[in-house]
MMTF fields as JSON, N, C-alpha, C and O atoms, coordinates in Angstrom:
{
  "mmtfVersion": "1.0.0",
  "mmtfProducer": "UNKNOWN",
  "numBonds": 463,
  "numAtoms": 464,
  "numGroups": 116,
  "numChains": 1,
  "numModels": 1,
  "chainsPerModel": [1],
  "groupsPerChain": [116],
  "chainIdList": ["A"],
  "bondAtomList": [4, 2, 8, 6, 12, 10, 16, 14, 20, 18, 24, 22, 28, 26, 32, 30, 36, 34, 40, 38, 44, 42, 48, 46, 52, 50, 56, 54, 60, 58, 64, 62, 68, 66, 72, 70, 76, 74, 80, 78, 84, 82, 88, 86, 92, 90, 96, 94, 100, 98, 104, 102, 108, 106, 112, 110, 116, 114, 120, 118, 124, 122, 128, 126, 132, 130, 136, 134, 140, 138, 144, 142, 148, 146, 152, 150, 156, 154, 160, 158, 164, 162, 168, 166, 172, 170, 176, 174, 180, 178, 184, 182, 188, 186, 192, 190, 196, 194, 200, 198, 204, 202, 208, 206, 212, 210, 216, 214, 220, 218, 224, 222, 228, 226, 232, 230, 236, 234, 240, 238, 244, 242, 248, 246, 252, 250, 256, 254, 260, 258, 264, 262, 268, 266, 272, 270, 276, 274, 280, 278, 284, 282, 288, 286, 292, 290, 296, 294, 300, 298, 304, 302, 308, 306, 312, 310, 316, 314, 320, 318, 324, 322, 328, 326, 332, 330, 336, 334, 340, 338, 344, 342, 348, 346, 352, 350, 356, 354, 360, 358, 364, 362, 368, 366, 372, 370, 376, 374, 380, 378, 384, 382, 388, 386, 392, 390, 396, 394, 400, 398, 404, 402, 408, 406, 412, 410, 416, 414, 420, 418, 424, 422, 428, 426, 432, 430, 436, 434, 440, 438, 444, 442, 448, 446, 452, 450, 456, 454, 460, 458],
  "bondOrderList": [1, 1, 1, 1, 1, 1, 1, 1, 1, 1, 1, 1, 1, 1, 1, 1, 1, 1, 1, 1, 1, 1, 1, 1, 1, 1, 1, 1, 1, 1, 1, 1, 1, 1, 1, 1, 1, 1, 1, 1, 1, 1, 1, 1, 1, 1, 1, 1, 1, 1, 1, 1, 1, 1, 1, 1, 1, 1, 1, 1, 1, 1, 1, 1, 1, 1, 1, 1, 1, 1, 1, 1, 1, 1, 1, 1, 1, 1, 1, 1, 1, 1, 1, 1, 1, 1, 1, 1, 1, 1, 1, 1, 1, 1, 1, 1, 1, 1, 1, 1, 1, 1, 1, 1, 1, 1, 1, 1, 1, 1, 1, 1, 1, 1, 1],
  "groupList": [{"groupName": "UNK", "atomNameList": ["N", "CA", "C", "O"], "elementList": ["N", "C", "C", "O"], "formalChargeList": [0, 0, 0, 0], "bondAtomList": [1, 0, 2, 1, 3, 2], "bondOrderList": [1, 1, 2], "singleLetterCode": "X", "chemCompType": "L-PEPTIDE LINKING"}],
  "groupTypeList": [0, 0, 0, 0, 0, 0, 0, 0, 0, 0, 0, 0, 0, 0, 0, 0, 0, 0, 0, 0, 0, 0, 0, 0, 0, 0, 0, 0, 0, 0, 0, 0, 0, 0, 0, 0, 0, 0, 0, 0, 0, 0, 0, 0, 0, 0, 0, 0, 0, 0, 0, 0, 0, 0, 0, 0, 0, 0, 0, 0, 0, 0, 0, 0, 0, 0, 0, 0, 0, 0, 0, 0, 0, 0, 0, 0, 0, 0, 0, 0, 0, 0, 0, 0, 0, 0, 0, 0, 0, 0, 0, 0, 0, 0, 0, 0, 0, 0, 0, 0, 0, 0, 0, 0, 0, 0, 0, 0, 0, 0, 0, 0, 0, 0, 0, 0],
  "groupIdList": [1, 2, 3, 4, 5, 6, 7, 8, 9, 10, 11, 12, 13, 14, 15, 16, 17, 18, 19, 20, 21, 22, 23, 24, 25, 26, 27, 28, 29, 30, 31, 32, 33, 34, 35, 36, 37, 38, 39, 40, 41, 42, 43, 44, 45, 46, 47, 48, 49, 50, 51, 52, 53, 54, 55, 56, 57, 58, 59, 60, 61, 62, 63, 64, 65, 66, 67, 68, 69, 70, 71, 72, 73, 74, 75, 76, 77, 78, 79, 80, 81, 82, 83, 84, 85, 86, 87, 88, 89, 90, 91, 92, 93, 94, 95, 96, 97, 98, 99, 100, 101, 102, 103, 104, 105, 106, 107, 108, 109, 110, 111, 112, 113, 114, 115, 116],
  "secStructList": [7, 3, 3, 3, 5, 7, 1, 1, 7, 7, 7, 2, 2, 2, 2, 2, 2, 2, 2, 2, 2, 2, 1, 6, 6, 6, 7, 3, 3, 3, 3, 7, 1, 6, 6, 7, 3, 3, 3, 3, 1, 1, 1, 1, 3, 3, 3, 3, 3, 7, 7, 5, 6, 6, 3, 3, 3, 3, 3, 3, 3, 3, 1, 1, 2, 2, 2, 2, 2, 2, 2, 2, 2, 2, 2, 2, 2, 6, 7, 2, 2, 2, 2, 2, 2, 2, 2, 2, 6, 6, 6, 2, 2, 2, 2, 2, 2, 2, 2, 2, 2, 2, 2, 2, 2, 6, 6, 6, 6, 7, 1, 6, 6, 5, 7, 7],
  "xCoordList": [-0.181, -0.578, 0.371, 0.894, 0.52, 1.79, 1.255, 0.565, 1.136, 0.499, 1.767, 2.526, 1.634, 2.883, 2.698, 1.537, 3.27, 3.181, 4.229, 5.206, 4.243, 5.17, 6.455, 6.113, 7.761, 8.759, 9.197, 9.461, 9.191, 9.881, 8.858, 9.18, 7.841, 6.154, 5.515, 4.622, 5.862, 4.78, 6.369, 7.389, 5.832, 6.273, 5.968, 5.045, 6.594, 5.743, 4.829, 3.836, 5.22, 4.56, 3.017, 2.001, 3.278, 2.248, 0.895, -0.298, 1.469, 0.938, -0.018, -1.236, 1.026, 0.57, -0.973, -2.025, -0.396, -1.486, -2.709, -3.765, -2.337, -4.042, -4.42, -5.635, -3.69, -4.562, -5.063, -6.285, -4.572, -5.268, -6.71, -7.563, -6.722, -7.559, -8.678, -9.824, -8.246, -9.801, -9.522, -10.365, -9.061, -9.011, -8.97, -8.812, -9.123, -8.683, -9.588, -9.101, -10.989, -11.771, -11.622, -11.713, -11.282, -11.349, -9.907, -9.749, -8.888, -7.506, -6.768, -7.017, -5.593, -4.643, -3.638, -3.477, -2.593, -1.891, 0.006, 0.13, 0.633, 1.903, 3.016, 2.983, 4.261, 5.461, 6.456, 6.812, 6.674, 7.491, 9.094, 9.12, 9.93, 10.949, 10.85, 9.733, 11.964, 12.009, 11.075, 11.06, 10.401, 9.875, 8.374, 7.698, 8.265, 6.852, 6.16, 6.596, 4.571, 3.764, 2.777, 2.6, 2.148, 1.614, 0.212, -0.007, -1.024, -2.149, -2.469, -2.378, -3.024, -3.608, -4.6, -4.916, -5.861, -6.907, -6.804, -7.709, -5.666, -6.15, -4.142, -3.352, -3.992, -2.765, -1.842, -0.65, -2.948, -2.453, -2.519, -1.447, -3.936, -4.288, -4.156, -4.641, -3.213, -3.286, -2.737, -3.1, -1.918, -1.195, 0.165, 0.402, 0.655, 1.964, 2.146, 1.919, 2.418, 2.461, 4.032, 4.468, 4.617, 5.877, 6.558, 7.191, 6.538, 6.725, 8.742, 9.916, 8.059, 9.485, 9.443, 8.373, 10.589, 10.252, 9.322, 8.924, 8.948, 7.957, 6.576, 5.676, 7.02, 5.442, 5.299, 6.133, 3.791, 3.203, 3.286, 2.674, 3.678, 3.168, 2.523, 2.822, 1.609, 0.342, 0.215, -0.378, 0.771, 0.459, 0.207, 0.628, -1.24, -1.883, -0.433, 0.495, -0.498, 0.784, 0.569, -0.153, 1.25, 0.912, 1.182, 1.918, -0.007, 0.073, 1.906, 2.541, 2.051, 3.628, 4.63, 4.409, 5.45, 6.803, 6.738, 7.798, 5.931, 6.268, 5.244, 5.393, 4.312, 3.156, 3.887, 3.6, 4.77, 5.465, 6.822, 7.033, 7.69, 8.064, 7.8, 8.524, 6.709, 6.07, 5.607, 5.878, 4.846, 4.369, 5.35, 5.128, 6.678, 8.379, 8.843, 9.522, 8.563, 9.53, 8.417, 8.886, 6.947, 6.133, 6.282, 5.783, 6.953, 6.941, 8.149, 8.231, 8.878, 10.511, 10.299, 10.694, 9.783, 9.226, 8.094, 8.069, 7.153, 6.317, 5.894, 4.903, 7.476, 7.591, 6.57, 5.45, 6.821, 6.104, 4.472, 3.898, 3.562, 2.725, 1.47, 0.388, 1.778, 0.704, 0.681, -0.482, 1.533, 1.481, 1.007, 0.379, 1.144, 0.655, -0.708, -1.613, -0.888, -2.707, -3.428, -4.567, -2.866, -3.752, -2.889, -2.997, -2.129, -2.625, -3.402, -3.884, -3.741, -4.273, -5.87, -6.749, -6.013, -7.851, -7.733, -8.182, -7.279, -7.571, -7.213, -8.1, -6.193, -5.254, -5.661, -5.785, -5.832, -5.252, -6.251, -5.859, -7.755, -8.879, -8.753, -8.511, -8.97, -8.898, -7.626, -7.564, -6.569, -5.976, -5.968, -5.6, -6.294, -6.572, -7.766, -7.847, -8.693, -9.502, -8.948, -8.953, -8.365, -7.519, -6.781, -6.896, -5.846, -5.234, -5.789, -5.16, -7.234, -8.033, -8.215, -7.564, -8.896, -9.46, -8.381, -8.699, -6.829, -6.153, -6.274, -6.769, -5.873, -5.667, -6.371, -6.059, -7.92, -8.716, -8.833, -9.187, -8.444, -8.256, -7.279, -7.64, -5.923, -4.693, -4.802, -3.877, -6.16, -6.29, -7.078, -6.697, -8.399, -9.246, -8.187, -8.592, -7.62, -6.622, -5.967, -6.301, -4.705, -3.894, -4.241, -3.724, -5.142, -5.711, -4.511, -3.891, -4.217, -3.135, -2.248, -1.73, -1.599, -0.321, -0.051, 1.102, -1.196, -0.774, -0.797, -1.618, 0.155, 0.541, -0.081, 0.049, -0.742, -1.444, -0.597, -1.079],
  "yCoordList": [-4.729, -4.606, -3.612, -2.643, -4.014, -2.884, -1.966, -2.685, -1.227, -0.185, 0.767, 1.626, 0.236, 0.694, 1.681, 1.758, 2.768, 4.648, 4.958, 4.212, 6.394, 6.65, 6.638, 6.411, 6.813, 6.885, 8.364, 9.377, 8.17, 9.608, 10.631, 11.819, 10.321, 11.2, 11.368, 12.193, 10.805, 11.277, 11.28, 10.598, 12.297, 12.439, 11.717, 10.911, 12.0, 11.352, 11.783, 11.196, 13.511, 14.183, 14.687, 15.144, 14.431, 14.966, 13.708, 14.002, 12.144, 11.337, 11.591, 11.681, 11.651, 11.846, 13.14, 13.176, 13.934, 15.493, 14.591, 14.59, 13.583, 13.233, 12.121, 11.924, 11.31, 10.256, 10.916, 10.771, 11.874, 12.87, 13.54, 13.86, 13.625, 14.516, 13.414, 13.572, 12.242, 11.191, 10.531, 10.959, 10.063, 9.118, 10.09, 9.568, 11.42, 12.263, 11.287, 10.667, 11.137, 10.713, 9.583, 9.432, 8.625, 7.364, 6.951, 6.582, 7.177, 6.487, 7.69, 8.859, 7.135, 8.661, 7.619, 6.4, 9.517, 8.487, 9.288, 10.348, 8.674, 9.203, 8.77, 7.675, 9.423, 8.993, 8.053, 8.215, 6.803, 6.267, 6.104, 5.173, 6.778, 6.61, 7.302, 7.767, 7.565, 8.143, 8.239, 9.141, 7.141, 6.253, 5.593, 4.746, 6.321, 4.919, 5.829, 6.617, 5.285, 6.211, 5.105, 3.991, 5.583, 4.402, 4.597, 5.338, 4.123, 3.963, 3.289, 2.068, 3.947, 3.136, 2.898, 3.583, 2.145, 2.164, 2.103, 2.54, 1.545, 1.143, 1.289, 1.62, 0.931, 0.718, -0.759, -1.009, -1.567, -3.358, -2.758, -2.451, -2.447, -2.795, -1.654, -0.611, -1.827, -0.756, -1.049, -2.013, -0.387, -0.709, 0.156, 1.362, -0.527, 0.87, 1.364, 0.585, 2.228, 2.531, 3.227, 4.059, 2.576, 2.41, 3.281, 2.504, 4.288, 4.912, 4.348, 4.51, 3.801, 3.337, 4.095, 4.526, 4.203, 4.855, 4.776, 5.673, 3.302, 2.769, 2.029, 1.258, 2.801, 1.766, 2.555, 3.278, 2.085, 2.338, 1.084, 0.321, 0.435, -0.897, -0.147, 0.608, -0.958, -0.394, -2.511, -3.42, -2.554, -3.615, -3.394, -2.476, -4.948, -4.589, -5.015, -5.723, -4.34, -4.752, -3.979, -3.036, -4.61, -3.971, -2.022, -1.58, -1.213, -0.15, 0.583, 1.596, 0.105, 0.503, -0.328, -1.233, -0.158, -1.2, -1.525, -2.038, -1.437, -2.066, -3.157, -4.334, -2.819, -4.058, -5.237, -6.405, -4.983, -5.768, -6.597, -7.774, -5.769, -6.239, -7.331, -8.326, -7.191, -7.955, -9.395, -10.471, -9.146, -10.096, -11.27, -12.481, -10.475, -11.29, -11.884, -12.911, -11.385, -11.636, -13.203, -14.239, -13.053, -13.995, -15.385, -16.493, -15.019, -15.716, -16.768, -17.993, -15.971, -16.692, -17.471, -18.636, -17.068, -17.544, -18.903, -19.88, -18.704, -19.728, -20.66, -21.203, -20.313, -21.069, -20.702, -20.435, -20.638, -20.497, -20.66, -19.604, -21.896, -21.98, -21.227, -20.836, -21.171, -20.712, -19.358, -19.054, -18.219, -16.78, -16.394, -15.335, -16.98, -17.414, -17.798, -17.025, -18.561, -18.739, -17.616, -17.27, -17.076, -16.285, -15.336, -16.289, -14.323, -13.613, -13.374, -12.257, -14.865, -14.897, -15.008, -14.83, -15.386, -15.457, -13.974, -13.114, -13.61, -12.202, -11.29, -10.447, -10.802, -9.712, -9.354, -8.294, -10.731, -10.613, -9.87, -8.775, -10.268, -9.74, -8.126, -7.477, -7.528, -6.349, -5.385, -4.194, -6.331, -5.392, -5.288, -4.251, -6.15, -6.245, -5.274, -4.577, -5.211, -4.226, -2.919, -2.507, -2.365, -1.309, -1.096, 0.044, -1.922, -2.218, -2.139, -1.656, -2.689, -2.447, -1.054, -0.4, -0.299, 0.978, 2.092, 3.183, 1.617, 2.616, 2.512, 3.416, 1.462, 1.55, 1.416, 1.309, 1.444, 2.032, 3.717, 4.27, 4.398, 5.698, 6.113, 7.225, 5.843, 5.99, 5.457, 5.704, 4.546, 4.398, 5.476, 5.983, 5.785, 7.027, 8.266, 9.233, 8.41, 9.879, 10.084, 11.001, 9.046, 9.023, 7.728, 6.611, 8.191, 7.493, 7.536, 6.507, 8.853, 9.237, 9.016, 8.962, 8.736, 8.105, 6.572, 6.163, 5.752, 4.245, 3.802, 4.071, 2.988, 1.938, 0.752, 0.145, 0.339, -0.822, -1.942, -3.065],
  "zCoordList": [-6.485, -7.865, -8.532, -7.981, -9.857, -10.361, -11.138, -11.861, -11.389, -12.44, -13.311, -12.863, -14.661, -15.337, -15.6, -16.001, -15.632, -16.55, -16.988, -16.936, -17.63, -18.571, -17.597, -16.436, -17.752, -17.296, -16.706, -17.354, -15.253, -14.865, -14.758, -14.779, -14.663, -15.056, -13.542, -13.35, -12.821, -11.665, -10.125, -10.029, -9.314, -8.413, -6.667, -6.544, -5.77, -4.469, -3.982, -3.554, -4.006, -3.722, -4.537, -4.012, -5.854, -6.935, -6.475, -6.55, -5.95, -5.951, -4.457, -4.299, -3.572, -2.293, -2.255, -1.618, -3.19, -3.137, -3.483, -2.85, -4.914, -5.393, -4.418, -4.408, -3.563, -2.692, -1.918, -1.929, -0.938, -0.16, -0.428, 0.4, -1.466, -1.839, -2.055, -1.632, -2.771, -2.785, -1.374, -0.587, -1.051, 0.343, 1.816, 2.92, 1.636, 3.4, 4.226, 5.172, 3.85, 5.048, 5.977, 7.195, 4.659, 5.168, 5.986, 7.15, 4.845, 5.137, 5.614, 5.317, 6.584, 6.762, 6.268, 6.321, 5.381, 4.759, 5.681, 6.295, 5.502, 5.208, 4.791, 4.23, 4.914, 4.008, 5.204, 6.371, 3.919, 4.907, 3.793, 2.988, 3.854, 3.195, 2.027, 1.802, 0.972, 0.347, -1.061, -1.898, -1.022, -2.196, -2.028, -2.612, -1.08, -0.527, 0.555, 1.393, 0.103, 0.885, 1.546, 1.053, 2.753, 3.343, 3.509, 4.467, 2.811, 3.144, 4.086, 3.962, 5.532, 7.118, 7.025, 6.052, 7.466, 7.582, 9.374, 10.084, 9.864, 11.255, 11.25, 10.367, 12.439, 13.024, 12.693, 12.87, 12.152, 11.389, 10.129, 9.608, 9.323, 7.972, 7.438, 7.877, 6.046, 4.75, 3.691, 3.017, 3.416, 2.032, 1.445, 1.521, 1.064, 0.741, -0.814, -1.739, -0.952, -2.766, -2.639, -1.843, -3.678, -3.669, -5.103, -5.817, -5.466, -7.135, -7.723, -7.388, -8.543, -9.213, -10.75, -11.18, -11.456, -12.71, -13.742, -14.485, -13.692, -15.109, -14.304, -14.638, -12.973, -12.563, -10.969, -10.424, -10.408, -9.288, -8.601, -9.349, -7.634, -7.13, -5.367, -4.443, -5.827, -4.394, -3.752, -4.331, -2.853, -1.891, -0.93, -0.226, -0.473, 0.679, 1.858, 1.465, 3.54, 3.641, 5.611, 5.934, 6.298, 7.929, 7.242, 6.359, 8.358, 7.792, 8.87, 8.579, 9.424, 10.374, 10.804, 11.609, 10.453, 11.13, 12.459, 12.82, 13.327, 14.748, 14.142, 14.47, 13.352, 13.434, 12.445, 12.705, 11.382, 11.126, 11.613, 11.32, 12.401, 13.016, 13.786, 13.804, 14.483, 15.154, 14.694, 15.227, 13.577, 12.601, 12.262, 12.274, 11.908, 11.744, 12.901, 12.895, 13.727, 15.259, 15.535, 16.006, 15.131, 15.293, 14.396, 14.59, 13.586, 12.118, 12.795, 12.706, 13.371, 13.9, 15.165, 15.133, 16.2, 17.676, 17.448, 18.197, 16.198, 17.278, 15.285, 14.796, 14.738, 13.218, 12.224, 12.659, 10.729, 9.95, 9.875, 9.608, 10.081, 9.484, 10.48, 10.041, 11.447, 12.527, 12.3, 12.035, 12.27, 11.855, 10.301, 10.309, 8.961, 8.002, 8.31, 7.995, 8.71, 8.395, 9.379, 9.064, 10.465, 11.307, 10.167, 9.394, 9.359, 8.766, 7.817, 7.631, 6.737, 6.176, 6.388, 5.544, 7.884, 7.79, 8.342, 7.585, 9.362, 9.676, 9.192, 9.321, 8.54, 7.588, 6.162, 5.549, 5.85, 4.334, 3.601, 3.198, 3.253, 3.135, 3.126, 2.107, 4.525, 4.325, 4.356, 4.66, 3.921, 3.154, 1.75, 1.199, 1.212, -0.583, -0.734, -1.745, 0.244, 0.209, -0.525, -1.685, 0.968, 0.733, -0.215, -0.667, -0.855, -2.097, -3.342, -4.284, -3.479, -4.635, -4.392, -5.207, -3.525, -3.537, -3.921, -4.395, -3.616, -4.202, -5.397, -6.07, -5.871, -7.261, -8.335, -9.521, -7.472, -8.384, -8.577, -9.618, -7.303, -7.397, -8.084, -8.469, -8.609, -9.109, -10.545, -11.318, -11.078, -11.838, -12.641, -13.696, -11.883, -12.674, -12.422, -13.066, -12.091, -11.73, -12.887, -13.637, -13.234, -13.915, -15.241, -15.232, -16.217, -16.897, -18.052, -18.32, -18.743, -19.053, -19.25, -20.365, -17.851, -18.236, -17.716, -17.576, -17.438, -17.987, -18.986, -19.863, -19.062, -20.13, -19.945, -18.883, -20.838, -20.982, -21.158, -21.301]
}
């Protein structure tokens, strides 16, 4: 989901302080790259929030690169449609979960500075 804001207005870190602070219990979060922070629920399922200048994009998404990796290496080995539907009945769901719940938190936070 993309969430547009003012330009140049929020940091990784400023972002990271407020998910922490609503999500410690549930989700652990951390940094993966310079730009992108990773909501876990589990070791498969979370979501990544990605800060670009004019926007937030929060997708549901494997919460670590070995689990994606994996997911790819599966995608290639045993062809498209069979890794696709087993992520979609088992995956997909609760990660949109996760995905809504950020950005409903990133929404009441930073009311401010979205752009409609």
């Amino acid at each position: 989901m993309k969430i547009k804001i003012k330009e140049n207005i929020l940091t990784r870190d400023e972002l990271m302080k407020t998910l922490s602070e609503a999500l410690k219990d549930k989700y652990n979060l951390s940094y993966r790259g310079k730009y992108m922070i990773v909501v876990a629920e589990t070791k498969i399922i979370g979501c990544t929030v990605m800060i670009r200048k004019k926007s937030i994009l929060v997708n549901g998404n494997f919460s670590t690169m070995k689990a994606q990796i994996i997911f790819t290496l599966l995608v290639v080995l045993l062809g498209f449609i069979i890794p696709i539907l087993v992520y979609f009945f088992v995956f997909h769901k609760k990660m949109k979960v996760v995905e809504k719940e950020v950005t409903e938190v990133l929404k009441d936070n930073y009311k401010a500075l979205i752009i409609e």
